[in-house]
C-alpha positions in Angstrom: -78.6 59.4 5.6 -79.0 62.7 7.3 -78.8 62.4 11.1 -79.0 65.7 12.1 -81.0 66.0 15.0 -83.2 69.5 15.9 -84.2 69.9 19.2 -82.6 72.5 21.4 -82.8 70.3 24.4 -80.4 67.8 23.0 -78.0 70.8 22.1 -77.8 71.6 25.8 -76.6 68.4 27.3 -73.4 67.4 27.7 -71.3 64.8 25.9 -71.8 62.6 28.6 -75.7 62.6 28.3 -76.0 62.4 24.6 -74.3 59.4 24.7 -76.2 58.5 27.8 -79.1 58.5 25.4 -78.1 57.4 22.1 -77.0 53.9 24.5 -81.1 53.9 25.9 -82.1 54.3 22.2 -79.8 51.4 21.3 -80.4 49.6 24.1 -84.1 49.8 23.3 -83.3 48.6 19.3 -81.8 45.4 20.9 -84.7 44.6 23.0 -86.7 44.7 20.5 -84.9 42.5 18.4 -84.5 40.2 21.0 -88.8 40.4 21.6 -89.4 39.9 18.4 -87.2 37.1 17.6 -84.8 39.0 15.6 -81.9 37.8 17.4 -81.1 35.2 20.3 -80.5 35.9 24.0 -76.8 34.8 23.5 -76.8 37.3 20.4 -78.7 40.3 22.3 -76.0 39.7 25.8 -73.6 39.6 23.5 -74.4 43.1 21.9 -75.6 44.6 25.2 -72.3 43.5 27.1 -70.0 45.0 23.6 -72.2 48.2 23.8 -71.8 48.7 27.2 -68.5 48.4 27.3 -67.6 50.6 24.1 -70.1 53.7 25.2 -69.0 53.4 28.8 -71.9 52.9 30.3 -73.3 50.6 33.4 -75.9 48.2 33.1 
């Protein structure tokens, strides 16, 4: 699978920012899960909290 992504404004953000977003996108991916029954609560905290933790990021 080809995850190249072409848009210029993503080429000029910073390390710090990609990641900044790629952790809404996922972030956004659980949620949905979690609204559409995918997943439990305990399953999406869980994710969220192991997410957080490995991209750095604050709730």
């Amino acid at each position: 699978m080809d995850v190249t992504i072409v848009d210029p404004a993503w080429e000029k953000l910073t390390y710090k920012e990609k990641n900044h977003q790629l952790f809404l996108r996922e972030k956004a991916l659980l949620d949905g899960f979690l609204a559409h029954g995918a997943i439990s609560r305990a399953q999406h905290d869980q994710s969220l909290h192991d997410l957080t933790e490995k991209m750095e990021e604050s709730k």
